[in-house]
C-alpha positions as CSV (number, residue, x, y, z in Angstrom):
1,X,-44.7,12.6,-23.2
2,X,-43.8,9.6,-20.8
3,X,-41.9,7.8,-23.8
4,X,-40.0,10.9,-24.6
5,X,-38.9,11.1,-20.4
6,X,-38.2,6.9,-20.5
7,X,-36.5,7.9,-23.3
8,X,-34.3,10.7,-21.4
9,X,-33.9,8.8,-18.2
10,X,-32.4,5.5,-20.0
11,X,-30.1,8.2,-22.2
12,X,-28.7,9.7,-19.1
13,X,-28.6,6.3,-17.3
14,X,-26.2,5.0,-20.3
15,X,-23.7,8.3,-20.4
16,X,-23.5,7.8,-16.4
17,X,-22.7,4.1,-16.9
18,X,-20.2,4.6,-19.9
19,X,-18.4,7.6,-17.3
20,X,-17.8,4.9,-14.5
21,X,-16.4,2.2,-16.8
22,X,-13.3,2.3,-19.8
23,X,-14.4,2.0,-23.4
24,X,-13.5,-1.5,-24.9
25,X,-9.7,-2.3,-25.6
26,X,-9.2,1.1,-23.4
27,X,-7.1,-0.1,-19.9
28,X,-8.9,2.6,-18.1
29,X,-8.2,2.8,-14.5
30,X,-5.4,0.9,-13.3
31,X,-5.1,-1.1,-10.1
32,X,-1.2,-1.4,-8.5
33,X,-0.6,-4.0,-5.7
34,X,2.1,-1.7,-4.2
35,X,5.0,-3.9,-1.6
36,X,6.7,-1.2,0.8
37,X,4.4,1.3,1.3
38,X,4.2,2.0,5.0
39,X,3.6,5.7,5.8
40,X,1.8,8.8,4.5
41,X,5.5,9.6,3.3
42,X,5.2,6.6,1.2
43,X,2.1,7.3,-0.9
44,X,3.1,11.4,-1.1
45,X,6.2,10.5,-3.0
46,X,4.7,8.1,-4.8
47,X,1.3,10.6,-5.1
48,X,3.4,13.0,-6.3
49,X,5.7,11.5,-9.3
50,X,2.5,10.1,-10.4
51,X,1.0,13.2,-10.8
52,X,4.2,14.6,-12.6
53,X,3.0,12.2,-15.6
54,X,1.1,14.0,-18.4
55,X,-1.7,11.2,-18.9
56,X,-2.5,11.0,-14.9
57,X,-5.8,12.1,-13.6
58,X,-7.0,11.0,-10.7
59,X,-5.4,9.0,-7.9
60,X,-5.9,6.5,-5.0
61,X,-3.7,5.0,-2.8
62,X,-4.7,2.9,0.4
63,X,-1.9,2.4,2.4
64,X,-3.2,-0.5,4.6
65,X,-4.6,-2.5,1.6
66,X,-1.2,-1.5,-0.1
67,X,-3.1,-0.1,-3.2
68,X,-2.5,2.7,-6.0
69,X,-4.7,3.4,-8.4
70,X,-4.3,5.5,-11.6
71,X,-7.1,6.8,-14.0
72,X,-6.1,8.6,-17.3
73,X,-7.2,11.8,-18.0
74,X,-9.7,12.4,-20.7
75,X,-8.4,11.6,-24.0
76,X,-5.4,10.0,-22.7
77,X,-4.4,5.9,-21.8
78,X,-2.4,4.7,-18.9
79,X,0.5,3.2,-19.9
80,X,0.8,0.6,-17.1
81,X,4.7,-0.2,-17.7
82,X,5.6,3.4,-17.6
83,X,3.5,3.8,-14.3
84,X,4.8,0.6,-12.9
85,X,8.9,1.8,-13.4
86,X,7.7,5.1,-11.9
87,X,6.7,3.1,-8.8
88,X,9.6,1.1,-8.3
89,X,11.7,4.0,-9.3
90,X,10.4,5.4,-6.3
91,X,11.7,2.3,-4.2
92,X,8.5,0.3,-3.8
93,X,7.8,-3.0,-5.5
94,X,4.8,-3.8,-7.4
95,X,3.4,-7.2,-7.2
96,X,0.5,-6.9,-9.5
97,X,-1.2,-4.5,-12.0
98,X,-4.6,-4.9,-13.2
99,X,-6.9,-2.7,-15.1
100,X,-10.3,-2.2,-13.9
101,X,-13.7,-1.5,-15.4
102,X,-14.5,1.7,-12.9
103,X,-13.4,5.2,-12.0
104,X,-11.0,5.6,-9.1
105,X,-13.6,7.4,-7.2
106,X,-15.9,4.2,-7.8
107,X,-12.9,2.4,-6.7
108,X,-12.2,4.2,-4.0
109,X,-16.0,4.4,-2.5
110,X,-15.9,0.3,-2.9
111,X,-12.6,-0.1,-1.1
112,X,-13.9,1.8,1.3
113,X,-16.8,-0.2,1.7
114,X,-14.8,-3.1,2.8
């Protein structure tokens, strides 16, 4: 009976793992360094044309460490040049895109944290 539980617990402690990270060769969630943004106003607009994409889920943007951060929805990729020239469409530069190996709401509880 305790194998079959250790068993459990380690299968559950896998599937919450693989949820918080991308699968190999998969960009996952995607971290902008964002130039210009200065006001709520700022990340709204830029909130909301990111939202307008079809492969979008979830969002972050921190507006003092000038951050926006994209996670695909399930099923789908982020295509970081399309969600870069939707970013400086909206008249803000980016500086630097980088994929990262977490959820935004990991990312988010991490920023955060700092």
């Amino acid at each position: 009976m305790n194998r079959i539980l250790t068993t459990l617990a380690l299968t559950a402690a896998t599937l919450a793992a693989q949820a918080q990270s991308p699968a190999a060769g998969d960009p996952g969630t995607v971290r902008f360094s964002v130039n210009g943004m200065v006001c709520a106003f700022c990340a709204q607009g830029i909130e909301k044309r990111l939202t307008r994409m079809p492969e979008t889920g979830p969002l972050y943007i921190n507006l003092a460490q000038k951050v926006v951060a994209v996670e695909p929805k399930p099923g789908m990729r982020i295509d970081i040049e399309k969600v870069k020239a939707e970013i400086v469409d909206a008249g803000y530069a980016v500086s630097a895109a980088q994929a990262v190996p977490m959820t935004v709401a990991a990312l988010r509880t991490q920023m955060r944290a700092k």
